[in-house]
NUROMAR-631027 format. One record per residue (C-alpha): residue in three letters; x negated, y negated, z negated; chain. Coordinates in pm, 1 decimal. Layout:
N
code ALA&u X&v Y&w Z&unit A
...
***
This chain:
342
code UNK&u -5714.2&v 4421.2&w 14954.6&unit A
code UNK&u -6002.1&v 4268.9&w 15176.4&unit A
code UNK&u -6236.1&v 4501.7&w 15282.7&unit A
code UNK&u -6575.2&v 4260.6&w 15251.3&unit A
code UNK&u -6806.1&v 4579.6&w 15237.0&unit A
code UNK&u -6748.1&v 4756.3&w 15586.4&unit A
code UNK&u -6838.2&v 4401.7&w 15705.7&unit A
code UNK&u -7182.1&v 4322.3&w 15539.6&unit A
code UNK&u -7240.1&v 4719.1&w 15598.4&unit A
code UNK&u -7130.0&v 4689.5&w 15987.7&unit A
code UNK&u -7379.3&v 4400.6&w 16043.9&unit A
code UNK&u -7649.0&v 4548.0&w 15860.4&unit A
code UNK&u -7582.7&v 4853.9&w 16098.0&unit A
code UNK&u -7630.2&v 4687.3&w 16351.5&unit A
code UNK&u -7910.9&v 4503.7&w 16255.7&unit A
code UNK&u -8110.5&v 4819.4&w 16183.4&unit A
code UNK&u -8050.6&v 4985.8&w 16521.9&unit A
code UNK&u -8232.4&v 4671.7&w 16697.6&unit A
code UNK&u -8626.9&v 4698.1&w 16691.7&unit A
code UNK&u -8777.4&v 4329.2&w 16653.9&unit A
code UNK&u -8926.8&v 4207.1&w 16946.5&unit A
code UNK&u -9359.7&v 4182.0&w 16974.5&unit A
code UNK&u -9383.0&v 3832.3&w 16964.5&unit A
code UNK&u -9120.2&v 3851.8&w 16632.0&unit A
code UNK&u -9233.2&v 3476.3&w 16481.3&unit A
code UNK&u -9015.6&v 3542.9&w 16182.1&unit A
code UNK&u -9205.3&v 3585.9&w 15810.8&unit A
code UNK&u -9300.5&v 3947.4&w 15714.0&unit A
code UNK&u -9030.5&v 3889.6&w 15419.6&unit A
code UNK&u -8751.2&v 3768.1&w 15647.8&unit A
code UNK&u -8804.9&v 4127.1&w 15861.2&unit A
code UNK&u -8857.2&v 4322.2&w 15564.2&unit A
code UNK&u -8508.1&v 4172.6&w 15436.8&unit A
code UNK&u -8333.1&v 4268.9&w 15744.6&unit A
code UNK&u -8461.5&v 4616.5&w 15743.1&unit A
code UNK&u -8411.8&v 4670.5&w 15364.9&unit A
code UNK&u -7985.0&v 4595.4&w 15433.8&unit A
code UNK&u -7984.7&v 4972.7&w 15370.7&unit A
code UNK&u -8172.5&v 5160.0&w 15084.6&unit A
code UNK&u -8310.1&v 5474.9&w 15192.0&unit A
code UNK&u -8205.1&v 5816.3&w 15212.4&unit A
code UNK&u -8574.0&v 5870.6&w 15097.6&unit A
code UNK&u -8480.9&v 5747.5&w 14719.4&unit A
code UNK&u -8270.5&v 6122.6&w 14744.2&unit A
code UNK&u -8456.9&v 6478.8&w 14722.9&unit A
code UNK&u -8247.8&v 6633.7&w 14946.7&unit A
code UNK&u -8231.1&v 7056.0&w 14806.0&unit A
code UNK&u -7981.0&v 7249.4&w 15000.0&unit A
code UNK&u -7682.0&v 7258.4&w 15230.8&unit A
code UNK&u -7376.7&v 7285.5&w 15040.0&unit A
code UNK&u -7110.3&v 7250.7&w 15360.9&unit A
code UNK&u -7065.8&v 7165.4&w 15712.4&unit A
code UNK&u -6796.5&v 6992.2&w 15876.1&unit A
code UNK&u -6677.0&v 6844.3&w 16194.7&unit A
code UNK&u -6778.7&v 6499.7&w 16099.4&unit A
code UNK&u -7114.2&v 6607.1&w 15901.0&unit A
code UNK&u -7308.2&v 6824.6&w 15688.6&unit A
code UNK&u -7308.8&v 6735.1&w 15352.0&unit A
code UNK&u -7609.2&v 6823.7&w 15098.2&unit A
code UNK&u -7710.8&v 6872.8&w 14749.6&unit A
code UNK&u -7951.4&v 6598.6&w 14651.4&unit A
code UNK&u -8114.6&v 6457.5&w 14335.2&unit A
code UNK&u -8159.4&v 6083.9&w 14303.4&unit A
code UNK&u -8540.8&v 6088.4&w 14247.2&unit A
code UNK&u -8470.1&v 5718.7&w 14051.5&unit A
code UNK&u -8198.6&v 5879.5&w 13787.7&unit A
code UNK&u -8255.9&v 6240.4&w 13844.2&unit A
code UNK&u -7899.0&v 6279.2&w 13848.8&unit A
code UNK&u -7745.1&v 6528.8&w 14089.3&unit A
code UNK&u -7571.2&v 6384.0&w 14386.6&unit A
code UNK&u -7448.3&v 6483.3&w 14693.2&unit A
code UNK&u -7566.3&v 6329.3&w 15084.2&unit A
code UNK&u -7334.7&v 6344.1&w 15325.6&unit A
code UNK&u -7530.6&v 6317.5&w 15688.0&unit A
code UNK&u -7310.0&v 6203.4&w 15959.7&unit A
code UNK&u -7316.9&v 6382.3&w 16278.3&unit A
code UNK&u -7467.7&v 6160.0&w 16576.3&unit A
code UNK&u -7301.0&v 6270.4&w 16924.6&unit A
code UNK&u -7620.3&v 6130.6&w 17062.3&unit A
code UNK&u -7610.9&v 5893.4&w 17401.0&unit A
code UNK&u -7528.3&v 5589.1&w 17514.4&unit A
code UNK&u -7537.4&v 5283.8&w 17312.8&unit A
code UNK&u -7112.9&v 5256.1&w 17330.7&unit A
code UNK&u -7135.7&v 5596.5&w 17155.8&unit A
code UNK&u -7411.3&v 5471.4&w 16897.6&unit A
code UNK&u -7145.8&v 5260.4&w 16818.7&unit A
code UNK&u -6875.3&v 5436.4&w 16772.7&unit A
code UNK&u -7087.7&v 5711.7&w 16510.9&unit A
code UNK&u -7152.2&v 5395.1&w 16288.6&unit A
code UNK&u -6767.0&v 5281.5&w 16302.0&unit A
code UNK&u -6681.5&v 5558.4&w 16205.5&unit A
code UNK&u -6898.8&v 5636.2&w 15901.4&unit A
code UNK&u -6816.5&v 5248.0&w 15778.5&unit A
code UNK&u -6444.6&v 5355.4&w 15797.3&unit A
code UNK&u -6520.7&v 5618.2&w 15596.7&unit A
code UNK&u -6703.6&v 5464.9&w 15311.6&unit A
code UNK&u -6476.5&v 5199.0&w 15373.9&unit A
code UNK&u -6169.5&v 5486.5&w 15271.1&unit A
code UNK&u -6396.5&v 5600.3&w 14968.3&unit A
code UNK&u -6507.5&v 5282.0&w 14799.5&unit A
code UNK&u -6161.3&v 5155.8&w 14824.0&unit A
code UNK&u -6044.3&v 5448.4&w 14619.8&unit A
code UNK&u -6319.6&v 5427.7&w 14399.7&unit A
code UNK&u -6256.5&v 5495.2&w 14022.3&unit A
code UNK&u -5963.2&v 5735.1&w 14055.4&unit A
code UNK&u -5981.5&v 6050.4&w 13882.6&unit A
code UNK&u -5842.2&v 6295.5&w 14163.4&unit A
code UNK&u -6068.6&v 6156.8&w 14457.9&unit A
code UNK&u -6446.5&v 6162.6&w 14488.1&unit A
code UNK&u -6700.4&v 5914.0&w 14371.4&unit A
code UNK&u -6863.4&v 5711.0&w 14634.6&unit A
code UNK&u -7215.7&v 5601.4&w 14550.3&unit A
code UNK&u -7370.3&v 5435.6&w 14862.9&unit A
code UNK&u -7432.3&v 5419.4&w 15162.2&unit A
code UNK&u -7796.8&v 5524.3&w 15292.5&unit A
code UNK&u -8026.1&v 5537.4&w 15632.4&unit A
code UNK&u -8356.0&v 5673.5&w 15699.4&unit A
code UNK&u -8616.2&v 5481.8&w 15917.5&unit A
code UNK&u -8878.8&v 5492.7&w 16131.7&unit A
code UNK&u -9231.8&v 5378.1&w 16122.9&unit A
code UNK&u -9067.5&v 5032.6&w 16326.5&unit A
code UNK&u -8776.0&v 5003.9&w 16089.6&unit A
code UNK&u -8547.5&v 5139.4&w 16301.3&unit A
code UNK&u -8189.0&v 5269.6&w 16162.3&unit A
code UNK&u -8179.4&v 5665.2&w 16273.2&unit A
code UNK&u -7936.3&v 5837.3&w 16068.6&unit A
code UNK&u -7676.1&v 5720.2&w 15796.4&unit A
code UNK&u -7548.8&v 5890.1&w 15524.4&unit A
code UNK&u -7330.9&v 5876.9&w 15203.1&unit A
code UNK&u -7393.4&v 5982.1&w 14898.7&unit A
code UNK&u -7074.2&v 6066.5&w 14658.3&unit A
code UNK&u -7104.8&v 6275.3&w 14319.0&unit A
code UNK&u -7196.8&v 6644.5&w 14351.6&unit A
code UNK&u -6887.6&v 6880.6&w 14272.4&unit A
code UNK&u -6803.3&v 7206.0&w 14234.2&unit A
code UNK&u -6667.2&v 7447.1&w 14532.7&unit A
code UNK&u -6349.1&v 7390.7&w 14740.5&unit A
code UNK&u -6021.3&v 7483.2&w 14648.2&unit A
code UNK&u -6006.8&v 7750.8&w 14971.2&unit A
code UNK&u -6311.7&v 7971.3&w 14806.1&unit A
code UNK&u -6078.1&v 7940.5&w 14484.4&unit A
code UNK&u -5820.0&v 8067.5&w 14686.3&unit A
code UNK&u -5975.5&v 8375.7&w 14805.8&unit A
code UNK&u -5965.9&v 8527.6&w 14418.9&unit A
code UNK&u -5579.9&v 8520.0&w 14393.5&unit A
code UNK&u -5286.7&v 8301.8&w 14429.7&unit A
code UNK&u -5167.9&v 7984.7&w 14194.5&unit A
code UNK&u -4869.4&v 8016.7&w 13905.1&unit A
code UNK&u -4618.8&v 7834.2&w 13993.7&unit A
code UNK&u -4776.1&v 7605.3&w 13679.7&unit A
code UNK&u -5060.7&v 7631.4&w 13808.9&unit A
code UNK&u -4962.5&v 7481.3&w 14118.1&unit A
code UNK&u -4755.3&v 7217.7&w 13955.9&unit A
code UNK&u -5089.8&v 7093.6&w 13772.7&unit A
code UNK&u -5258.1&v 7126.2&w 14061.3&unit A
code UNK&u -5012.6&v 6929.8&w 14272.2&unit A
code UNK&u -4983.7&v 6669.6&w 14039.5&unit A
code UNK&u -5299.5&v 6603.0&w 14053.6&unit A
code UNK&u -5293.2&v 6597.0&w 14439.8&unit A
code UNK&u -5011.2&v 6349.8&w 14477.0&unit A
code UNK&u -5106.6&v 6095.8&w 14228.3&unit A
code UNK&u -5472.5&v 6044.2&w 14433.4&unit A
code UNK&u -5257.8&v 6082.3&w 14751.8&unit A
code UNK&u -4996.2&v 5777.3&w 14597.5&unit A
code UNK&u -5357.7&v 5573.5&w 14535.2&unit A
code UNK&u -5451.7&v 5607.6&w 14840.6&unit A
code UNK&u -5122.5&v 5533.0&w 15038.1&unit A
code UNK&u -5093.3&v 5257.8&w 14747.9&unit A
code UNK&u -5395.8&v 5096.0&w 14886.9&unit A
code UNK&u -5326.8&v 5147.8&w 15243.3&unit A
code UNK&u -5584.7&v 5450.0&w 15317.9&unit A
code UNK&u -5419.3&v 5788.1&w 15500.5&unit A
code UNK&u -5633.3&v 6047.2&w 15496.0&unit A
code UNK&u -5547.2&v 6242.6&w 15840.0&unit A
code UNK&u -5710.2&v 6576.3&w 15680.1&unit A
code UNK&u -5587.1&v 6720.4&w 15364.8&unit A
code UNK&u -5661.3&v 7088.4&w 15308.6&unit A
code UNK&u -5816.6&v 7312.1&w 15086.0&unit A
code UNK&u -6214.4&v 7295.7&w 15233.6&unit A
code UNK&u -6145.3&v 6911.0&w 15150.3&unit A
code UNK&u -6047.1&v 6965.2&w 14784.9&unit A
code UNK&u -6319.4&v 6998.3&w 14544.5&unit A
code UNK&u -6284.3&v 7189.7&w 14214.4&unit A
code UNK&u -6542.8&v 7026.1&w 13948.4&unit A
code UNK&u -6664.2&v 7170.1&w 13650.1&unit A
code UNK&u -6364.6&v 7117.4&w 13428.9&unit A
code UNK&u -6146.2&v 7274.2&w 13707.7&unit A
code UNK&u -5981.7&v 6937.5&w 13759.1&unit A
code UNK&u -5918.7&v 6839.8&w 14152.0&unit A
code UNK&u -6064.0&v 6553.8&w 14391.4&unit A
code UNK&u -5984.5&v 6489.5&w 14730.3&unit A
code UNK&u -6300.2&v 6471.2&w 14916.6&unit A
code UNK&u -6346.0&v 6511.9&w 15317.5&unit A
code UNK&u -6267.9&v 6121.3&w 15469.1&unit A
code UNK&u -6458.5&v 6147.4&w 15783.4&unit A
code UNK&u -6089.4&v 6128.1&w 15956.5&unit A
code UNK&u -5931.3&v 5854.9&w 15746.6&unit A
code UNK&u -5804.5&v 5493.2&w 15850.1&unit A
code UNK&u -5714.9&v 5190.7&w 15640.4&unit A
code UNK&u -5469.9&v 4971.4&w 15739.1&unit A
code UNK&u -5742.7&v 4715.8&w 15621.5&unit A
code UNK&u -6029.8&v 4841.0&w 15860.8&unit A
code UNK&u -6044.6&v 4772.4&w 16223.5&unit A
code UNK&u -6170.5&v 4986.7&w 16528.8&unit A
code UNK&u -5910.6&v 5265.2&w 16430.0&unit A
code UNK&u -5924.9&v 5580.0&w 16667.8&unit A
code UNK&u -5616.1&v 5688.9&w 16814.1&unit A
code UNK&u -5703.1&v 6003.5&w 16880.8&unit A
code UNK&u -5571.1&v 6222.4&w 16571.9&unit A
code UNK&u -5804.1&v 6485.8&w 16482.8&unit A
code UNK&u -5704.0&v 6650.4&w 16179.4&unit A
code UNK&u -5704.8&v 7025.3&w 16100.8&unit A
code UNK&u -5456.8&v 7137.8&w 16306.5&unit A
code UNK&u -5254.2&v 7420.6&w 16043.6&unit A
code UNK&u -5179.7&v 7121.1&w 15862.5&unit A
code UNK&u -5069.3&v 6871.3&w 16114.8&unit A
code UNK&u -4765.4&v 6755.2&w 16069.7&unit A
code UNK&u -4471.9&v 6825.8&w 16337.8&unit A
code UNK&u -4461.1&v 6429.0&w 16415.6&unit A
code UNK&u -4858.1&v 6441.5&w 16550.1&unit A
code UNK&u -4821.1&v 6803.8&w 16708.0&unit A
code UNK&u -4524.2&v 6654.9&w 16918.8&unit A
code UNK&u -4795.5&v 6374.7&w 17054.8&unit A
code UNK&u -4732.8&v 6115.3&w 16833.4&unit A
code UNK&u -5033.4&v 5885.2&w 16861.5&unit A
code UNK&u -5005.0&v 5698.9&w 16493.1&unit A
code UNK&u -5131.7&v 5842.0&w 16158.3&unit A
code UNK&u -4895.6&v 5736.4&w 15924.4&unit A
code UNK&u -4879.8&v 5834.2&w 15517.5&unit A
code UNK&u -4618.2&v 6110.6&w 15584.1&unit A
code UNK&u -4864.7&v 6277.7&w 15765.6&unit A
code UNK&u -5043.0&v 6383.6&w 15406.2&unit A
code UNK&u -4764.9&v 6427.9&w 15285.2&unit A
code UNK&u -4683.3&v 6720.9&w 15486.9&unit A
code UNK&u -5062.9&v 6864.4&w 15479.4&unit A
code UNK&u -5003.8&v 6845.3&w 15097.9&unit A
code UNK&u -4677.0&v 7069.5&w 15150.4&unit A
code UNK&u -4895.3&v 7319.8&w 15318.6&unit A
code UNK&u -5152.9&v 7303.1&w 15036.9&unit A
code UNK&u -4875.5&v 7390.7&w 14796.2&unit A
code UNK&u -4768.7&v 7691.1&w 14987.0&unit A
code UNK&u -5096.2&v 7782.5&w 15015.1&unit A
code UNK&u -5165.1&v 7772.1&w 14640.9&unit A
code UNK&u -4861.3&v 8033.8&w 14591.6&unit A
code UNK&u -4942.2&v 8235.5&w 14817.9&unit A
code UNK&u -5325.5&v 8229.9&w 14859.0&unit A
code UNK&u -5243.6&v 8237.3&w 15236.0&unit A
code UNK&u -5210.2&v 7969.9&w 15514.7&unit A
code UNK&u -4851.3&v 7848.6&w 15600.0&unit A
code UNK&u -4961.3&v 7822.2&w 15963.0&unit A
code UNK&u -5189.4&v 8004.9&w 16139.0&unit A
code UNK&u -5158.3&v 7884.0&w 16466.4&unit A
code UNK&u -5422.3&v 7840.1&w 16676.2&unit A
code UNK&u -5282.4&v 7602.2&w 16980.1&unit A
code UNK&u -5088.2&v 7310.5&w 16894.8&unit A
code UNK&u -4804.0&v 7432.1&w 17098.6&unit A
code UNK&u -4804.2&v 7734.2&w 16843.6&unit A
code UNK&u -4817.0&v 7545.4&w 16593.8&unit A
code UNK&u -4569.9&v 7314.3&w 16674.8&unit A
code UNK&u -4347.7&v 7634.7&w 16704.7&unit A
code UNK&u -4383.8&v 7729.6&w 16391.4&unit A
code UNK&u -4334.9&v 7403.6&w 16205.6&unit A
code UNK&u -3968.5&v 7417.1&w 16442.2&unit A
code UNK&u -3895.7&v 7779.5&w 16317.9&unit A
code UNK&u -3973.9&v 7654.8&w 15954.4&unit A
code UNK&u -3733.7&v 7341.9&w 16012.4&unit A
code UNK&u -3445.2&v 7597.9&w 16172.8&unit A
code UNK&u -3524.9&v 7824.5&w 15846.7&unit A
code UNK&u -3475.3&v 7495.8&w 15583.4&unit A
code UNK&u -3198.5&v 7349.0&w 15783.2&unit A
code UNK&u -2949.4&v 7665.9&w 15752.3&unit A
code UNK&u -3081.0&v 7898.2&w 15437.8&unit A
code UNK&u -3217.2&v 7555.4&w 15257.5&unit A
code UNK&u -3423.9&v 7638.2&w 14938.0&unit A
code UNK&u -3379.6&v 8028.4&w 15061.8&unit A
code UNK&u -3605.0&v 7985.4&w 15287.8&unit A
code UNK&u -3886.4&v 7987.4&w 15054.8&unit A
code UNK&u -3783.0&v 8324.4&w 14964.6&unit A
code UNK&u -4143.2&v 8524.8&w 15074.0&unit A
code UNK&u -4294.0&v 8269.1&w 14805.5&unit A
code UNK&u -4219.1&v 8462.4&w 14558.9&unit A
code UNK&u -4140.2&v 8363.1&w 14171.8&unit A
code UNK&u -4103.2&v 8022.3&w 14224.1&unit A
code UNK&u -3784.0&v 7813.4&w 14054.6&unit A
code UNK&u -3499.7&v 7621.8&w 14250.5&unit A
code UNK&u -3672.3&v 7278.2&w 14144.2&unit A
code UNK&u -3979.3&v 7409.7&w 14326.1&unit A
code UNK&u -3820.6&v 7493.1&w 14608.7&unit A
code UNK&u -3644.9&v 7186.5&w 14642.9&unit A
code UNK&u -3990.1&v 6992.1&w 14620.4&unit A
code UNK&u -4194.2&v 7199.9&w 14865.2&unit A
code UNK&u -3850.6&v 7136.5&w 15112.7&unit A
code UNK&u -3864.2&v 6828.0&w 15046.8&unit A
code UNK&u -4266.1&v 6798.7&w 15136.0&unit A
code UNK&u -4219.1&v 6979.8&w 15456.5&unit A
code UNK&u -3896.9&v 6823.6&w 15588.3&unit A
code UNK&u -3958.5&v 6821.1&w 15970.4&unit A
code UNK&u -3887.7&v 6454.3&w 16048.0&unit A
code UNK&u -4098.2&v 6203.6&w 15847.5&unit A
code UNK&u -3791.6&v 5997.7&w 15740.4&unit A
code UNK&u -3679.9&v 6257.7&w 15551.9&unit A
code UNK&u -4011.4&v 6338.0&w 15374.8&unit A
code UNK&u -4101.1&v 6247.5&w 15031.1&unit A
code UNK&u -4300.8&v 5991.1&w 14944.3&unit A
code UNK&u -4583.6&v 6061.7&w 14733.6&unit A
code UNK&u -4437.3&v 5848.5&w 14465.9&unit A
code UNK&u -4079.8&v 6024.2&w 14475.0&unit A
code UNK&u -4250.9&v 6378.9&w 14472.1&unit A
code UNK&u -4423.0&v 6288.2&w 14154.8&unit A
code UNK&u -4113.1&v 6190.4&w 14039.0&unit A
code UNK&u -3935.7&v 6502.7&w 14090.2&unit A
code UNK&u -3771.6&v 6691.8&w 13846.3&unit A
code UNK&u -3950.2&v 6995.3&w 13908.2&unit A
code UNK&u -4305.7&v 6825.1&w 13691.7&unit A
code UNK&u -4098.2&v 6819.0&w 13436.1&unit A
code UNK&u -4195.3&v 7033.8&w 13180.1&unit A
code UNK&u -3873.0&v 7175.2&w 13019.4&unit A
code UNK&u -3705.7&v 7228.2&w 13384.6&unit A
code UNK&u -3836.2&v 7527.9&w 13524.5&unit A
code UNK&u -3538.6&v 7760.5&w 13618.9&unit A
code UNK&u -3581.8&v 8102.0&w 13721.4&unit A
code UNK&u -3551.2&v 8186.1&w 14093.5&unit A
code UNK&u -3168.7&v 8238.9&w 14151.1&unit A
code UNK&u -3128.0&v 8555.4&w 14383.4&unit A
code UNK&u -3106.7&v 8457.6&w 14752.2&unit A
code UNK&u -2787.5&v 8514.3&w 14889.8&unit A
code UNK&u -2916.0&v 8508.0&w 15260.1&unit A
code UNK&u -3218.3&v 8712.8&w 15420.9&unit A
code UNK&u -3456.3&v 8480.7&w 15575.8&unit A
code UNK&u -3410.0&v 8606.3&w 16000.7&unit A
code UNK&u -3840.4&v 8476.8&w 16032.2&unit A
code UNK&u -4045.2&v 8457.1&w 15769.3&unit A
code UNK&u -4172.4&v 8125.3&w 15711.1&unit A
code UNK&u -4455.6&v 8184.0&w 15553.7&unit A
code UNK&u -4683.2&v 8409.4&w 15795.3&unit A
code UNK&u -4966.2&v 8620.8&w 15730.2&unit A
code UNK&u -5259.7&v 8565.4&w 15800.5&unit A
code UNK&u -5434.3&v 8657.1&w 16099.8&unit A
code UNK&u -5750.7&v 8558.2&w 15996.0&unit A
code UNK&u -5856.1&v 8638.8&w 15717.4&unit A
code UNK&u -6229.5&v 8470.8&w 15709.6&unit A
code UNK&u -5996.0&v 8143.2&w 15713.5&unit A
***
């Protein structure tokens, strides 16, 4: 898939951030052109902050053209130096790159467009996306009470077929949790959250992984400098725990802890296998063997998303009842909470 929007988008950019010179000779339409590359965040009313992340603060907004709700996603500017100017708009093509390349699938969020405001001068300050407005994340859903078991297989389900989209189309997300799930109004999933995603098909990637670090996987904690798909797939391993539990399966908060703990859950799989999920609770063999398989410590060994959807255990009439564990787990592998504001 060619990627011909980042590129009209990147030059616009970088159109916008250059103010025409005083002796400009060019027609009043020819500048007016330039500067109108972008449509204007001022087309949106913006009405409240709905969250705030490391990459921007996102806002509910109504398109004052439609009157349909929306929500604005501002991207946080670093400020200085015209390198790191740069490197703010990169980044916020890459991910509305990620987004409209996914656009139309049920289980990730719409992308809209991508906006700017401007100065008197025409000047490019601030850019923004705007994506449909959803419902909360799937952490505040979290903090009422734990998954089923089929709850968490719908839930999952609908996490690994926008997951196998994405890697289908060569996008890796770098973040998955529950702050960047969205629940909408029919209680159906979308993966929102892309200020840390790369495409295969976009240039100017960062090699600096920055991705919430209880869901790294143990391949990045252990300095490993490229993203690849198997990284989700382990994030979505912790998601699943999570949704059992209602609790983090790390709660580390160095990387060298956390790498620890991914090891002790590896030593935990490797010699009590599907036992090790015992703290989980009422959850069958075939969902065992799935969540293993989503956390297997070396990404060779993890499932695709693809093969996980394929797994026996979303099959309906094959949920078996936990068989009794013959083995006492020595450290749990699913730790408490420390935190728990998280």
């Amino acid at each position: 898939m060619r990627f011909g929007f980042s590129m009209a988008v990147a030059a616009a950019a970088m159109a916008a951030r250059k103010r025409p010179a005083q002796d400009d000779a060019r027609p009043a339409k020819a500048r007016k052109k330039r500067q109108a590359r972008y449509k204007s965040v001022e087309a949106y009313q913006l009405l409240e902050e709905i969250a705030e992340g490391a990459h921007g603060v996102a806002w509910k907004a109504r398109d004052l053209r439609t009157g349909a709700m929306v929500a604005v996603k501002w991207i946080r500017r670093e400020g200085g130096d015209e390198a790191t100017e740069s490197e703010t708009i990169q980044a916020c093509l890459r991910e509305a790159d990620c987004l409209a390349a996914c656009r139309g699938h049920p289980g990730i969020v719409h992308f809209k467009n991508i906006v700017a405001d401007t100065d008197t001068a025409g000047d490019s300050n601030n850019l923004y996306i705007v994506m449909e407005l959803l419902g909360p994340s799937l952490r505040s859903r979290l903090t009422t009470r734990p998954f089923t078991e089929d709850e968490t297989r719908d839930a999952m389900r609908q996490l690994l077929e926008a997951v196998e989209k994405m890697h289908a189309i060569g996008v890796i997300h770098r973040d998955i949790n529950p702050d960047n799930i969205l629940v909408g109004r029919d209680g159906k999933l979308k993966i929102c959250g892309f200020g840390c995603a790369i495409s295969g098909h976009v240039g100017n990637v960062p090699e600096k992984f920055t991705g919430t670090l209880q869901y790294r996987s143990p391949d990045h904690l252990n300095c490993c400098q490229f993203a690849g798909p198997k990284d989700d797939i382990w994030a979505l391993g912790c998601v699943m725990a999570e949704l059992l539990t209602g609790e983090p399966l790390i709660t580390a908060t160095t990387e060298e802890d956390a790498l620890d703990a991914t090891m002790e859950l590896y030593d935990d799989l490797r010699t009590l296998e599907e036992e090790a999920f015992d703290d989980i609770g009422d959850l069958s063999l075939a969902g065992r063997q799935l969540l293993a398989g989503l956390l297997a410590f070396f990404p060779d060994e993890r499932l695709t998303a693809a093969d996980a959807l394929n797994h026996r255990w979303f099959t309906v009439d094959d949920v078996e009842p936990k068989p009794s564990a013959a083995v006492q787990a020595v450290h749990s592998v699913l730790p408490k909470s420390q935190d728990s504001s998280r």
